[in-house]
ZAPAVEX-617637 format. One line per field, with one value per residue: x, y, z of N, C-alpha, C in turn; residue in one letter; residue number from 1. Coordinates in nm, 3 decimals. Example, Ala and Ser with C-alpha at 12.3 -4.5 7.8 and 13.67 -1.06 7.14 Angstrom:
BEGIN
n_xx: c(1.319,1.285)
n_yy: c(-0.569,-0.225)
n_zz: c(0.780,0.708)
ca_xx: c(1.230,1.367)
ca_yy: c(-0.450,-0.106)
ca_zz: c(0.780,0.714)
c_xx: c(1.320,1.290)
c_yy: c(-0.330,0.003)
c_zz: c(0.780,0.787)
residuo: c(A,S)
num: c(1,2)
//
This chain:
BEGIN
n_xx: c(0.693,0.369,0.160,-0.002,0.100,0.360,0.224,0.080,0.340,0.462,0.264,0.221,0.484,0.463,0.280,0.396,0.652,0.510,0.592,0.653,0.893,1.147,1.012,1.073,1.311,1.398,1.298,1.448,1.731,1.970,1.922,2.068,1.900,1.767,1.991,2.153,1.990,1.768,1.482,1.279,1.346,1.359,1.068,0.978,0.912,0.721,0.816,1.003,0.848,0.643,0.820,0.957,0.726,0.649,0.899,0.797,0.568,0.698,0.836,0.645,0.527,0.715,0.785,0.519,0.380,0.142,-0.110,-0.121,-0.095,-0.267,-0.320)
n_yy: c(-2.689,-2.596,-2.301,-2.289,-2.480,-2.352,-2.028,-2.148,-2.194,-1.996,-1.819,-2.014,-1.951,-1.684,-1.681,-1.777,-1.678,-1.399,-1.202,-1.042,-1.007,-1.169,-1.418,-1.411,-1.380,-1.619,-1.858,-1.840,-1.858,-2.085,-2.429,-2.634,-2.885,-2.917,-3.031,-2.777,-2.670,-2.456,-2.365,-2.252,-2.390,-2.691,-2.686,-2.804,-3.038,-3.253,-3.384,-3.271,-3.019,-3.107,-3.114,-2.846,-2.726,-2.867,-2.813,-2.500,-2.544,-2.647,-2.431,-2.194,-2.297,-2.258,-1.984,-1.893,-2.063,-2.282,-2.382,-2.193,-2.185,-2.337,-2.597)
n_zz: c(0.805,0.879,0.824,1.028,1.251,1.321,1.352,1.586,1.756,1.797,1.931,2.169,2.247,2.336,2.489,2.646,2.794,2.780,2.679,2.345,2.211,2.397,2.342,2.090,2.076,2.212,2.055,1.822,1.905,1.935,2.067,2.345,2.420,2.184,1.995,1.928,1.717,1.624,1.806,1.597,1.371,1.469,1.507,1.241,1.210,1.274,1.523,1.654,1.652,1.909,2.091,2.132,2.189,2.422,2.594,2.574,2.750,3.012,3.061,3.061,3.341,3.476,3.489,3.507,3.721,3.758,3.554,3.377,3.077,2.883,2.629)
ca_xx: c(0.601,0.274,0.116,-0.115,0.158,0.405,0.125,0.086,0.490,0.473,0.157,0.284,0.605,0.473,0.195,0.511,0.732,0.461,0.650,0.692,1.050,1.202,0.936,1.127,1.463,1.384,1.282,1.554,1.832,1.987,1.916,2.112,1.819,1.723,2.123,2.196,1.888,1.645,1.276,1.148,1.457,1.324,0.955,0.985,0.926,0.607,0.862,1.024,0.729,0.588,0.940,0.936,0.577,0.649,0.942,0.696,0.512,0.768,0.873,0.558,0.514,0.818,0.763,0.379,0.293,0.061,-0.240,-0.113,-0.051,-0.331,-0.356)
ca_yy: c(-2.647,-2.520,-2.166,-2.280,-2.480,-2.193,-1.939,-2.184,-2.229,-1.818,-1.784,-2.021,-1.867,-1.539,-1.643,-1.917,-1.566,-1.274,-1.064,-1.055,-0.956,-1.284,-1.511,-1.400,-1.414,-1.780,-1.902,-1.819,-1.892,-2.240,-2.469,-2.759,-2.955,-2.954,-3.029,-2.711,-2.620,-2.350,-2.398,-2.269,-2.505,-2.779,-2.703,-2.817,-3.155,-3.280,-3.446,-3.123,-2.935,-3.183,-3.118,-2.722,-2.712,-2.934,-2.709,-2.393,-2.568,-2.623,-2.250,-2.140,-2.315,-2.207,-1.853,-1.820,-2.102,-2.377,-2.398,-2.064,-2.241,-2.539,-2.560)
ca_zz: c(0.909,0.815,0.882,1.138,1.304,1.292,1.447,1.713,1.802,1.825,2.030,2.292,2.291,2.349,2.636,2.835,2.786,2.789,2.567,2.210,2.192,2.495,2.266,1.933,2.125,2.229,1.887,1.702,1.938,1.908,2.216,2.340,2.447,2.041,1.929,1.858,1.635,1.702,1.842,1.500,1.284,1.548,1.444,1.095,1.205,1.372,1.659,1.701,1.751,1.990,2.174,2.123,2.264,2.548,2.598,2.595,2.855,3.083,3.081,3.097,3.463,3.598,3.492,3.554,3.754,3.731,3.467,3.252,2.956,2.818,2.482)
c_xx: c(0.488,0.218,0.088,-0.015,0.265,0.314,0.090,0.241,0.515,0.415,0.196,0.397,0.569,0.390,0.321,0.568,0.657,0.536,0.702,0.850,1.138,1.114,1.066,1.286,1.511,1.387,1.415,1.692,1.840,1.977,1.988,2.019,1.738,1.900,2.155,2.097,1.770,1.496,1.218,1.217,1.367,1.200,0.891,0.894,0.799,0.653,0.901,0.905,0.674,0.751,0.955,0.813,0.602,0.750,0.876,0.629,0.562,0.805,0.802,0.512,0.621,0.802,0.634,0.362,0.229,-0.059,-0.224,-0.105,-0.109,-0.342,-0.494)
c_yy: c(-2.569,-2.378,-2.178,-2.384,-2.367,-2.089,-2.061,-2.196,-2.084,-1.804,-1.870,-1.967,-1.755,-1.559,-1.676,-1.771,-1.427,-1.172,-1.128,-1.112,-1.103,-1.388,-1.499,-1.452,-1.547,-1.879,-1.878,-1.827,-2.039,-2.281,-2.575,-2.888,-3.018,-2.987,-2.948,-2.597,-2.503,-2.411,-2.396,-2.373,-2.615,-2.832,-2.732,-2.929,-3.216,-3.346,-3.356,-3.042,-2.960,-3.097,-2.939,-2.700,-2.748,-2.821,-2.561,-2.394,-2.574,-2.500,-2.175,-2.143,-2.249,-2.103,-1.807,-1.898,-2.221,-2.333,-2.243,-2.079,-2.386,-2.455,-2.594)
c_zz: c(0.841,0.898,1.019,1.306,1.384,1.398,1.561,1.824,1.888,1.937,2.123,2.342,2.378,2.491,2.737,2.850,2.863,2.749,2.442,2.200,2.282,2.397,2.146,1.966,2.132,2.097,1.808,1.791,1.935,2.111,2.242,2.341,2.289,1.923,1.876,1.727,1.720,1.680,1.671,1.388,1.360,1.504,1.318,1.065,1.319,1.541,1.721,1.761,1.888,2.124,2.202,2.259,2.379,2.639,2.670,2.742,2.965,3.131,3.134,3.267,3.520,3.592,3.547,3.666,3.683,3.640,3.374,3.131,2.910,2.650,2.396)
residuo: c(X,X,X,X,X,X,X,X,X,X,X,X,X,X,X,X,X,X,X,X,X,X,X,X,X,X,X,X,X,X,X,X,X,X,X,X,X,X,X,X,X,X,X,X,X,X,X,X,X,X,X,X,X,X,X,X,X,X,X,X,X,X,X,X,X,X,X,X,X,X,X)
num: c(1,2,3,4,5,6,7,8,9,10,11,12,13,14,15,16,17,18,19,20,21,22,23,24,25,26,27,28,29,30,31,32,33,34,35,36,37,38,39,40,41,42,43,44,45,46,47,48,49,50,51,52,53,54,55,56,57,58,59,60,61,62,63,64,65,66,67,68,69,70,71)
//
């Protein structure tokens, strides 16, 4: 995963979430929806990410709402 990937995986985390700390929590716990692997393990992989992100996005609606989260 590169930097600029990476700093993007975070920064949606943190807006779908709005807190650091539930962002960091998320990331680094394993998910079933990724077999077991964590968001940023997941993000290694340009399909992963895609799947992470999408992820993000999802979250983001149910928590904020509609249109809180374009990239």
């Amino acid at each position: 995963m590169t930097a600029r990937s990476y700093g993007r995986i975070v920064a949606l985390a943190v807006r779908a979430f709005d807190d650091v700390d539930e962002a960091d929590t998320y990331l680094r716990s394993p998910k079933q929806f990724l077999n077991g692997r964590t968001p940023l393990e997941a993000a290694r992989t340009p399909e992963g990410a895609a799947l992470v992100e999408r992820q993000l996005y999802w979250i983001s609606q149910l928590i904020s709402g509609p249109t809180e989260l374009r990239a």
